[in-house]
N, C-alpha and C positions, 0 to 999 in steps of 0.2 A: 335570325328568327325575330317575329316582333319588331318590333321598332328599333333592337338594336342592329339586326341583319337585313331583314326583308324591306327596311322601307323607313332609312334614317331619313329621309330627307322631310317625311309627314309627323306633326306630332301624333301620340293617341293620349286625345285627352279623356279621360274618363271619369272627372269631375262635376259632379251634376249644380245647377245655377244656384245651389244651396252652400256648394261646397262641400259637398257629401260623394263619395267615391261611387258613381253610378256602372262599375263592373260586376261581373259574376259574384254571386253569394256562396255558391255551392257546386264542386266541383263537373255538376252534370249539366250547370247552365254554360259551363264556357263554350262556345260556337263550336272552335276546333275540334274541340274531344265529341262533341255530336256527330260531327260529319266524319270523324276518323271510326268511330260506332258504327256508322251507314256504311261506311266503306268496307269494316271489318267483315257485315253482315252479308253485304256483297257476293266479299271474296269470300266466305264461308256457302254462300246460295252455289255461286260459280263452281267451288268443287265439287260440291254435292252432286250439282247440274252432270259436272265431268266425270262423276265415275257412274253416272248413268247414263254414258253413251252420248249426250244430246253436245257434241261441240259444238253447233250453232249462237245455243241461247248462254253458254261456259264463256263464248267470246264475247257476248254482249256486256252479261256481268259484269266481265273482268272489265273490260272497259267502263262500263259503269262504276266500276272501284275507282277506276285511274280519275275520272270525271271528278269524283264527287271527294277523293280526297285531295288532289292537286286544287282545287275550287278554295282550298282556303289560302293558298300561298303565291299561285300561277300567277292571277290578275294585280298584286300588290308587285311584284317583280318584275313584270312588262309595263305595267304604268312608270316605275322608277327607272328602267332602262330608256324608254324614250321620252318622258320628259324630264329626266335626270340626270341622263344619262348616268347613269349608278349602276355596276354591275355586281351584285350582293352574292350573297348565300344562297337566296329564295333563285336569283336568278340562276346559277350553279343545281339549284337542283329542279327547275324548270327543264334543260339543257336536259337534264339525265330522264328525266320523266318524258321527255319527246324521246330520246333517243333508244328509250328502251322499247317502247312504241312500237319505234320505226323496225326496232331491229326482230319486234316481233313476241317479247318479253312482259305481257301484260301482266302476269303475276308479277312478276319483280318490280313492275311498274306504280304498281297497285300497293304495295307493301311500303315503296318508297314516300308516296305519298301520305298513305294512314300513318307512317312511324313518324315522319316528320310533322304532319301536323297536331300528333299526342304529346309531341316533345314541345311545339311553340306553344299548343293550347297549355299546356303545366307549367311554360316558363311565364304566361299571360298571368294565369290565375296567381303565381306564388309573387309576382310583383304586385297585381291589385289587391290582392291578399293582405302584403305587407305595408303598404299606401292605407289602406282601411285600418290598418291597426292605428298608423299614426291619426287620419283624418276623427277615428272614434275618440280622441281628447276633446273634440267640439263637442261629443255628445254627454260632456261633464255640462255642459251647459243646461241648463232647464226649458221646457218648452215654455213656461210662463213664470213672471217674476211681480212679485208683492208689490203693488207699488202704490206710494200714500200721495195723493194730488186733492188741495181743494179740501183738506179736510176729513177725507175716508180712504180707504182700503180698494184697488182695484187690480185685477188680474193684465195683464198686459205682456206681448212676444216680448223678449229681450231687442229685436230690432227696432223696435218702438219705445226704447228707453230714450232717453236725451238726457244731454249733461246737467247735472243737477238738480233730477230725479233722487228722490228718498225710496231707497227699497228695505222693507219690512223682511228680515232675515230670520226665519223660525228655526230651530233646534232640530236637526238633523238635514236642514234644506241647503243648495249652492247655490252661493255665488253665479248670477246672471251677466255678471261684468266686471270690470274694475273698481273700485270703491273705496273709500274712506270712511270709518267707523263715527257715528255724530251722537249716538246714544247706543248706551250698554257696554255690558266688557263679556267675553266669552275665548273660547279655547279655538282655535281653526284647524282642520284638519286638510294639510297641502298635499299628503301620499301621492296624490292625482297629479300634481300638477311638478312638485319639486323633486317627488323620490324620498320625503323623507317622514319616520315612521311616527314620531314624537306633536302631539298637537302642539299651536302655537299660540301663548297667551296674548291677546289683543285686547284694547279699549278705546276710547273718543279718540280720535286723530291717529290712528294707524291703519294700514293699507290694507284691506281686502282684495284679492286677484279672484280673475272670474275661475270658477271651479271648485273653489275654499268649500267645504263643509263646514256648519257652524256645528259646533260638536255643545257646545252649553245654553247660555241661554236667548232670549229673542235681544235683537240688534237692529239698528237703525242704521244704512248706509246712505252715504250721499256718492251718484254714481260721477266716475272723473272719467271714463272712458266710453262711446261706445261699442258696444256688441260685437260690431267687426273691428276695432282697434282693440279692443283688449287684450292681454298678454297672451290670454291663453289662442287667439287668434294669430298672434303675430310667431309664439312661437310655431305653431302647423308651419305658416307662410315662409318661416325663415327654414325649415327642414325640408320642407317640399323643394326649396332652392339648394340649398343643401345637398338634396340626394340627386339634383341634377350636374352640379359639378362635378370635372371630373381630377382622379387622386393620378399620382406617380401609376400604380399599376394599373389602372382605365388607360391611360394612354398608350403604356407600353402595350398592352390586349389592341388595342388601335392600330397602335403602329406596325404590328404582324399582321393582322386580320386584314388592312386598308390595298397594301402590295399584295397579302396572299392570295386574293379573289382573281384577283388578272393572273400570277403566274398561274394559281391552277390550271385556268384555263388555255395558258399557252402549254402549260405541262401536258394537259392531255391532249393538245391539237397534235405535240411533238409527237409523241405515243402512237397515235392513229396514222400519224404521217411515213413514220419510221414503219411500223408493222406492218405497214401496206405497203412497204418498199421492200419488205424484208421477210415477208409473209403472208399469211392469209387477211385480208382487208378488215373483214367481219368482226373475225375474234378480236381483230384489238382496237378496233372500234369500239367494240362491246368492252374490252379492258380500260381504256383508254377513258369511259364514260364512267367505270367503277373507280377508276381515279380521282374523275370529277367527282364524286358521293365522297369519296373515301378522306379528300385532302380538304373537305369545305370545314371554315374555319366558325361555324356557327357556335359551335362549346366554347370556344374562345370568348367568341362576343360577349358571350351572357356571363362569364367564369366571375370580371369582377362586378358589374354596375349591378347585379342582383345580390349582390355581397353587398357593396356598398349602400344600396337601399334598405337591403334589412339590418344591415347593424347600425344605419343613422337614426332611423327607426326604432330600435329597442333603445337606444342610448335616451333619444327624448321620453322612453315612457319610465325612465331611472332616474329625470329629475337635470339632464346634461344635454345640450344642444351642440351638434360636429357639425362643423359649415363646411360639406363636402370631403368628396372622399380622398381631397389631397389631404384636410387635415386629420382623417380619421388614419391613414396610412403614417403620418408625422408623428398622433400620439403612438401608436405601434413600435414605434424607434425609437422613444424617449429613454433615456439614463439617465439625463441629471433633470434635477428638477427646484427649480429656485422660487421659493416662497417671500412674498411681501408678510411683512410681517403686521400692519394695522390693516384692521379689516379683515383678515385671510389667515393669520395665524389666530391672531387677536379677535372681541367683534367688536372692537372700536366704540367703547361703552365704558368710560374710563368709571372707578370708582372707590368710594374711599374706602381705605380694608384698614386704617387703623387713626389714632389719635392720643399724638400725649400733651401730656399737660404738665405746666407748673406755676409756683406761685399761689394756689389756691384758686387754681382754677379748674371748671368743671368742662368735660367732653363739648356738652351743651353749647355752654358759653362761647368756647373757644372754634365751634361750628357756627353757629349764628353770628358772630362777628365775622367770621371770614365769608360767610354767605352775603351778609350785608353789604361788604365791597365789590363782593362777584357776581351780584344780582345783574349788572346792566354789561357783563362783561362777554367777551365771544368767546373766548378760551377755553379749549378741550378740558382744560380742567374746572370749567366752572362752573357748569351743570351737574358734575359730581356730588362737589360739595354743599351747593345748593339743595339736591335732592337730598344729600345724607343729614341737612341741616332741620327740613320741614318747612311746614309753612309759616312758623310763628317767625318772620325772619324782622328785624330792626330795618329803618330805610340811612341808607347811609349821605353824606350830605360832604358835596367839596370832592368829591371824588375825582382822583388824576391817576394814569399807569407812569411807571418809573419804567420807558423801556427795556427789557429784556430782563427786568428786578422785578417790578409786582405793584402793589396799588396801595394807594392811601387815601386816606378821607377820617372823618366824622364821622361819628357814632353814639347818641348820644350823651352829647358833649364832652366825649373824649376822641385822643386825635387814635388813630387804627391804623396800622400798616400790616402788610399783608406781602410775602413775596421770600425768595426762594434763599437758603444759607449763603451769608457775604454779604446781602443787600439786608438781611436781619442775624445778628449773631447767635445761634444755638444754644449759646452760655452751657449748661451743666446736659443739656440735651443734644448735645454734639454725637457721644456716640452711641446712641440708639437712632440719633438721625443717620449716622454712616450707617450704620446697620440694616437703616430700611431702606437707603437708598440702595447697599448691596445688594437688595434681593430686587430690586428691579422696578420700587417704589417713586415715583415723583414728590417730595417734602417743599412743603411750605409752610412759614413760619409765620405764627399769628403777633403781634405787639400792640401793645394799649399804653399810651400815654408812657413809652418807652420803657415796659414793662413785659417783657417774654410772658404769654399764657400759654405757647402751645405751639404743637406742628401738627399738620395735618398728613397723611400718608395717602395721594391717590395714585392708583395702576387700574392700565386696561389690561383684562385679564386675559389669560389664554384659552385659547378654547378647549370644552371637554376632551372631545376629542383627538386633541391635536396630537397628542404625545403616540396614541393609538395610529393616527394615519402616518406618521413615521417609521413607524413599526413597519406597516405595511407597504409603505415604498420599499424599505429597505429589503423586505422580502421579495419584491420586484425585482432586486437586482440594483433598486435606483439610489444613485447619489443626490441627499437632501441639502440644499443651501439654505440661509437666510440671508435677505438683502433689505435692508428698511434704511431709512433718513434719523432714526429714533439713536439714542447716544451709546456708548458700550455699555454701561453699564444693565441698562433696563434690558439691551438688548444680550447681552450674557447669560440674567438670569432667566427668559424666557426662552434660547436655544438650551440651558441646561436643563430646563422642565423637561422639552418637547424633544429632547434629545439629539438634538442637531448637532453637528462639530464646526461644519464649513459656515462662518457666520461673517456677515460685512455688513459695518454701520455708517453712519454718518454718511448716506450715501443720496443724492440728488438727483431726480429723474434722469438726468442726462448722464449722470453717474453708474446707476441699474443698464442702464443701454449699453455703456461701455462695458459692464462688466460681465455682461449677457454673451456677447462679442467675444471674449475672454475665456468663458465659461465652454461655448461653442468648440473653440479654438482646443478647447483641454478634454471634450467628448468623444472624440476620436469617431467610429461611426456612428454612434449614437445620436440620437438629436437632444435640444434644449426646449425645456418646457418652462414659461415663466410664468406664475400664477398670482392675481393679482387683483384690485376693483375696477384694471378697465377704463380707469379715467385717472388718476395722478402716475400710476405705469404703462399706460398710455405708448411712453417710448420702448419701455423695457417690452414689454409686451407684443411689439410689431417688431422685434430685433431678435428675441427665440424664433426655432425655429415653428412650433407653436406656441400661442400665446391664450391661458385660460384665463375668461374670469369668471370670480367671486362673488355665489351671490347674486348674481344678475336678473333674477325676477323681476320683472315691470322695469328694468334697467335698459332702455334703447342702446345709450353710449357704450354701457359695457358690451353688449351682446355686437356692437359693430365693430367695434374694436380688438376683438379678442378671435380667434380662431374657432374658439371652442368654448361653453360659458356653462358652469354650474349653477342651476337656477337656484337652488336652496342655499343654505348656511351652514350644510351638515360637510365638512371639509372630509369627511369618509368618501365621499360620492369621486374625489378626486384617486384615488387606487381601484378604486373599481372603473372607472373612466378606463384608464390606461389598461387594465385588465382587459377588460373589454375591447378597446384598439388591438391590445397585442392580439389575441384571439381572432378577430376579424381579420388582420391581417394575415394571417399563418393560413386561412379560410381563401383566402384572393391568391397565396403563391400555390397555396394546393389545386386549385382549380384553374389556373392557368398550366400548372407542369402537367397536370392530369390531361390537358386537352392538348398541347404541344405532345406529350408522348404518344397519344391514339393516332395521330394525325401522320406521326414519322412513322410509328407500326404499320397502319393503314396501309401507306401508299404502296410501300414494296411487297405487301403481300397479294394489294389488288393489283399491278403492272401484273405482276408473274401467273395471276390469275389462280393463284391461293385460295382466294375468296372472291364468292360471287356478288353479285349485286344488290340480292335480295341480303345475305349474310353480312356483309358491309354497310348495309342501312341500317340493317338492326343493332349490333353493335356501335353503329355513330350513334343512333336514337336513342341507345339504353347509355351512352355514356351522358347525353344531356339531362338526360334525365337524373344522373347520379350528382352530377355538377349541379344542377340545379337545386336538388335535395341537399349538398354539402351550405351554397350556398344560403340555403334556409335556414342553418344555424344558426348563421351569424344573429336572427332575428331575436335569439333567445335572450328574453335581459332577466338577470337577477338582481332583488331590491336588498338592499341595505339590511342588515340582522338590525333586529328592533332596535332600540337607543336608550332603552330604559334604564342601563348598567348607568349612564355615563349620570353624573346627578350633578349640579354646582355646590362647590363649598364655599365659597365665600358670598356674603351676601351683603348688600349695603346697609351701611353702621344707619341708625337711625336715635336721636335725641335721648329717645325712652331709655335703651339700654346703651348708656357709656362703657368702653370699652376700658380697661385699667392699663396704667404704664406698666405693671407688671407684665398683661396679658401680651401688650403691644413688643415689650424687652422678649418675651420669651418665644413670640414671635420671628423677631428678626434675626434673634441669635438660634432660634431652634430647639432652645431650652426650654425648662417652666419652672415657674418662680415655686420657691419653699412650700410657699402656702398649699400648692396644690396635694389632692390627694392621690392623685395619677399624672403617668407624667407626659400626657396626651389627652386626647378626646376621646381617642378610642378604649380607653383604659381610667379614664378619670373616673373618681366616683362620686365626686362634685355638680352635680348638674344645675348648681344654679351660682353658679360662675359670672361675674360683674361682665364679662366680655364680650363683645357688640356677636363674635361668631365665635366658635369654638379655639379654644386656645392653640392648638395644634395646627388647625387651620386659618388663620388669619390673614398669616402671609405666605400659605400656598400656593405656588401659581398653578399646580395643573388638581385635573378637579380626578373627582376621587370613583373610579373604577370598580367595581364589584368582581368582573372577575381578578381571577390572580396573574399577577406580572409572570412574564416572563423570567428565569432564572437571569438574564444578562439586565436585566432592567434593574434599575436605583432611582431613589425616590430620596429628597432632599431631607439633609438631618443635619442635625446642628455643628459647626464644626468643632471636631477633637469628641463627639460624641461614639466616636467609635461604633459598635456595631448595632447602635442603638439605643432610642431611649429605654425602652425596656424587652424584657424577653419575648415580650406577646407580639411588638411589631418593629421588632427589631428590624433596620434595615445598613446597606452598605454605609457609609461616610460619600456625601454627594459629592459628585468627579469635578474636575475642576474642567471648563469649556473649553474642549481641544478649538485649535482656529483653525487647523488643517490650511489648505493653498490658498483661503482667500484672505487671510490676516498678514502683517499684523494690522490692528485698528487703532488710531489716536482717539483717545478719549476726550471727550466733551464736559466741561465744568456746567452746561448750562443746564439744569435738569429742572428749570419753571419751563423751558423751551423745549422739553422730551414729548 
C-alpha cells in the first residue's frame, strides 16, 4: 500500500517549497477514501438497481464500482511492473480484481477495490498526519521578526534575516532563529523546543534557539544563524532522515514481504494448476485468486515503518531526537546504561560551596587573592572562584603555574601562592581539608608571604534531578553505571548522592570504549546505552550499542555523533526516552505477529474455500486498518511532570556573606557546631547564620526534592550520626559506595587536576 507496497520504487513527497506538509488536513480530503465513497455509493445504487429487476444498469454499476475503486491502486502497480519490474501488493490485488472480473464476480470485485483503497487512504493520511505533527515545530517560528537596522524598528520574514542582524525580542514573543543575547536578561521558555517544563534564566552572551519564548522582559538578539540553519530547522531535517531509516524490525517486515509477493503468486498459480488437474477449473481459479487476496503481505509492509514514523515523531516533540528506527528499536533493548559523569550527571558549572580560613584572615580576602592569580588562568576551576570572588578583584603581577601544583605571583607586594595540599601545606586545616575533599570537594590552598590564609572548596555539582533519574532507570529494569576521567574520590561521593553502585574513574576516552565493550559483553541480551556530550565520549559513545547525547541543543557534533540526542539539560527526559522505545517496540512485534498470524489463518481457510473473496477482503482490510490504528500509538508523547519540586541548594559563595569555618566543619563532617540553635536548616531557628548557604546544605551534593523519598532511599548524614540529626529529619547513616563489577578503582592524589 502507499509507498511502502504499491510503488517503492517512486518517492511521495508531499513537502510543499516552504517545507510545510502539503497532504490531506482532514480526513475526507484524502483522494482514496473519496473514491472508495464513490464506489461504496455505486455498489449501494447497483443493489438497489438489482432488486428492482433492472440487471442491465446492476452490471454497469457494478463495474463502475470496480472502475472507480481499483483507479486508485491499478495504474501505480502496472507502471511499477513494467518499468520496474516490481511485482507488489497493488500488483497481487490488481491480478485478483481482473480475475474476479473475468470470472464474473463484480460485487466481489468491487468490495476488493473500495476496501483496499480505505485501508491505503488511512494508511496515507495516518503518516502525513504524523510528518505534520513533526513539520508544525517550524510553525514555532514567527511569520515576522523585530528587527533594529539603521537606527529604528522594522518588521521583516525570518528568511530575510542575515547574520548579524539585531532582533528586538518583546515579552511573550519567539525566537525567529538562532541568537545570542547582546542586551537584557529574561527567563526563556524551551517546552517547544527541548521538552522541558522550567523557564531558562538568560542574559548578554547566552544562546537563544529559534522557538524560545521570552517569558520576561524585552531582549536584544544578535542573529548567529539563519532561518533555514537554525536548530529548530536542522532538527525537523535531522528526524525527517531519521524516520526514513530503516531499524532491525523494518527489515525483517522486508525481508518476508520482499520473497512473499512472488511466492504468493506462484502459490496460487499452483492452486489453479492442481484444481484444474484435479477438478473443476473454475472453482479453484476463483480459490486460487482468494489466495492471491488472502496471502498479500500489505499489513506487513506498513506493521513497522508507520510505527516507526510516529514514535520518531513524538520522541522529537519530548525534547529527544532517534536517528532511525534501528536506533529507536536499540533504545527498546537497553539494560545497562552508562553515564559520563561531567556535563551528564554533573552540568559542568564548577563552584565554590565553601571557604576556610586562618590566621586572621577573612572569606573576602582569601577569595580575592586566589582570584587574583586565576584571573588569566584557563582552569575549570578558575572561573569559579573568580565569580565567587566579584569584581573588586586585585591584578596579580609575575604570575607562573607550578605544573600540576598551582600558581604564584605578586599581589600587592606580597609574593601569593595558590595550589592544591603537598604543593602548600594545610597546617591545622588539614582535616576539615580531608573532610571536604571526602565529599567530593576540589581544595586549594591560598598563602601570602608564606603564611596559610585559607582553602578554598570548589565542586561541580550534581544535577537536581540526577538522583530521581536513577530511580527511574532502576525501575526500568535498568543497570546504572558511572564512567568519568574525574579521581575516586569526587567520583564516590557523587555515585553515593545519585545512588549509583557500579562506578569507574580515572578513566580516558579510549578507556570508556574499552569498557563499553566490557559492559556489552556482561548485558547478555540486553543492549548498552552510553550517555554523554557527544564530543570527549565520542569513542565511548559510537562503541554502545546506542550512544545518547547530552544536551545537544544547537550542538551539530553531539547530534552527529550520538544515535540518539537529548536536546535539553533535564536528564529526566533520558527514562522517558527508553520508555518510550520500549513501548514503540512492543507496538512494531505486535504488529508484525498480528499480520504473519492473519496471513497463515487466511490462506487455508481460502484454498478450501472457507471464505470467499468478498469475506477475505474485508477481514485483510479491517486488519490494516487495526495495524495501522495500533501503530498510531506509538505517536502518543508524554512531557516531563513539571520540575518545580526539584529546587538547587547550593548557591555560589559571594564576598558579602562569608561563610564560617564552623559552618564549612559542619559541613563536611555533617555535623553543626554548638553554636547553632538547630541542628540543620530545616530545623535551625537561627536564620541569620554567618554562612555563604544554609549550614545543612553547603556540602550537599544532591539538591533537595519536595516530594518524599522513597522508603529504600538515604540521604547523606554525618558519620556515626546514627539515625539522624534530629527527630524531625532524621535519616539513615549514608551507605558507603558499593563498586559492584566495575571496581576496584586506584585513587588519584591529584585533586587541583579533578
Amino acid at each position: 500500500m502507499g509507498a511502502e507496497c504499491c510503488a517503492p520504487a517512486e518517492s511521495d513527497n508531499t513537502a510543499g517549497p516552504e517545507g510545510r506538509e502539503q497532504g490531506p488536513e482532514r480526513l475526507w480530503q484524502v483522494r482514496e477514501l473519496q473514491f472508495a465513497v464513490l464506489a461504496g455509493a455505486l455498489l449501494l445504487a447497483a443493489w438497489l438497481t438489482g432488486r428492482a429487476g433492472a440487471e442491465a444498469p446492476q452490471t454497469v454499476l457494478d463495474l463502475s464500482a470496480v472502475a472507480v475503486g481499483a483507479s486508485t491502486f491499478v495504474p501505480a502497480a502496472v507502471r511499477n511492473l513494467f518499468r520496474h519490474r516490481h511485482i507488489g501488493v497493488g500488483t497481487l490485488m490488481t491480478i485478483a480484481a481482473i480475475g474476479a472480473v473475468a470470472l464474473g464476480q463484480f460485487f466481489e470485485a468491487a468490495m476488493l477495490g473500495m476496501l483496499f483503497s480505505i485501508a491505503e487512504g488511512l494508511e496515507h493520511y495516518a503518516v502525513v498526519r504524523t510528518r505534520r505533527g513533526l513539520r508544525a515545530l517550524l510553525d514555532l517560528v514567527p511569520d515576522t521578526a523585530s528587527v533594529l537596522r539603521d537606527g529604528r524598528e522594522m518588521q521583516l520574514s525570518p528568511d530575510n534575516l542575515v547574520l548579524g542582524d539585531v532582533i528586538l525580542l518583546r515579552p511573550g514573543q519567539r525566537a525567529a532563529t538562532d541568537g545570542v543575547i547582546s542586551t537584557g536578561r529574561t527567563s526563556l521558555d524551551l517546552s517547544a523546543v527541548t521538552g522541558e517544563s522550567m523557564p531558562v534564566e538568560a542574559g548578554p552572551g547566552e544562546a537563544v534557539y529559534a522557538g524560545a519564548i521570552n517569558g520576561g522582559g524585552a531582549i536584544e538578539v544578535r542573529v548567529t544563524a539563519l532561518a533555514k540553519d537554525s536548530s529548530l530547522a536542522r532538527i525537523v531535517h535531522i528526524v525527517e532522515e531519521a524516520q526514513e531509516r530503516k531499524g532491525a524490525g523494518q527489515r525483517l517486515a522486508d525481508r518476508l514481504a520482499k520473497p512473499l509477493v512472488p511466492g504468493i503468486v506462484i502459490l496460487s498459480a499452483l492452486i489453479a494448476g492442481l484444481g484444474a488437474v484435479l477438478g473443476d477449473p473454475l472453482l479453484w481459479l476463483e480459490r486460487a485468486l482468494v489466495v492471491l487476496v488472502a496471502a498479500s503481505p500489505c499489513a506487513l509492509a506498513i506493521a513497522v515503518p508507520l510505527t516507526v514514523v510516529s514514535a520518531i515523531g513524538a520522541a522529537s516533540r519530548t525534547g529527544a531526537l532517534v536517528k532511525g528506527g534501528l536506533a529507536l528499536e536499540q533504545l527498546g533493548t537497553v539494560r545497562i546504561v552508562a553515564l559520563d559523569k561531567t556535563g551528564t550527571l554533573t552540568r559542568n558549572e564548577p563552584r565554590v560551596i565553601g571557604t576556610l580560613t586562618a590566621h586572621g584572615a577573612t572569606e573576602v580576602q582569601v577569595l580575592r587573592l586566589a582570584a587574583a592569580l586565576e584571573v588569566r588562568s584557563e582552569h575549570p576551576l578558575a572561573a569559579a572562584i573568580i565569580a565567587a570572588a566579584g569584581t573588586d578583584v586585585a591584578k596579580a603581577t609575575n604570575v607562573s603555574a607550578v605544573v600540576g601544583h598551582g600558581l604564584r605571583g605578586d599581589v600587592d607586594g606580597s609574593h601569593v601562592r595558590l595550589g592544591r595540599p603537598g604543593f602548600i601545606e594545610p597546617a591545622h586545616l588539614a582535616e576539615e581539608v580531608e573532610r571536604l575533599q571526602a565529599r567530593g570537594a576540589t581544595v586549594v590552598l591560598v598563602e601570602r608571604d608564606d603564611v596559610l590564609l585559607g582553602a578554598i572548596a570548589v565542586r561541580d555539582e550534581l544535577r537536581a534531578e540526577a538522583a530521581d533519574t536513577v530511580r527511574e532507570l532502576r525501575r526500568l529494569g535498568v543497570t546504572v553505571a558511572m564512567l568519568t576521567g574525574d579521581n575516586i574520590r569526587t567520583t564516590h561521593a557523587l555515585a553515593e548522592a545519585a545512588g549509583i553502585d557500579a562506578v569507574r574513574a580515572d578513566l580516558r576516552p579510549e578507556g570508556k570504549a574499552a569498557l563499553i565493550t566490557e559492559l556489552r559483553a556482561q548485558g547478555g541480551r540486553g543492549g548498552v546505552a552510553m550517555v554523554g556530550d557527544g564530543i570527549n565520549d565520542a569513542p565511548a559513545l559510537a562503541t554502545a550499542d546506542v550512544g545518547i547525547a547530552m544536551g545537544a541543543m544547537g550542538t551539530d557534533v553531539a547530534i552527529e555523533t550520538a544515535d540518539a540526542a537529548l536536546m535539553g539539560e533535564d536528564l529526566r527526559h533520558l527514562p522517558q526516552l527508553l520508555r518510550h522505545a520500549r513501548r514503540s517496540r512492543r507496538i512494531m512485534l505486535q504488529n508484525i505477529g498480528m499480520s504473519l498470524a492473519i496471513i497463515a489463518a487466511l490462506i487455508p481457510l481460502a484454498a478450501f474455500g472457507v471464505l470467499g473473496l468478498a469475506t477475505v477482503v474485508f477481514i485483510h482490510e479491517l486488519a490494516e486498518v487495526l495495524i495501522i490504528a495500533n501503530a498510531i500509538r506509538a505517536a502518543k508523547a508524554t512531557p516531563l511532570p513539571d520540575a518545580t519540586a526539584f529546587a538547587p541548594t547550593v548557591r555560589q559563595a559571594t564576598p558579602g556573606s562569608p561563610a564560617s569555618n564552623e559552618a564549612v566543619m559542619a559541613a563536611a563532617g555533617g555535623g553543626a557546631s554548638e553554636s547553632d540553635e538547630g541542628c540543620c536548616d530545616r530545623c535551625s531557628a537561627d536564620s541569620g547564620a554567618t554562612s555563604t548557604t544554609p549550614k545543612g546544605d553547603l556540602l550537599l551534593i544532591t539538591a533537595r526534592v519536595e516530594t518524599a523519598p522513597p522508603p529504600s532511599s538515604k540521604s547523606l548524614a554525618a558519620p556515626g550520626s546514627g539515625a539522624g540529626c534530629c527527630p524531625g529529619c532524621a535519616t539513615d547513616q549514608a551507605p558507603e559506595v558499593k563498586q559492584g563489577t566495575l571496581v576496584p578503582i586506584q585513587p588519584s592524589s591529584d585533586t587541583r587536576n579533578s
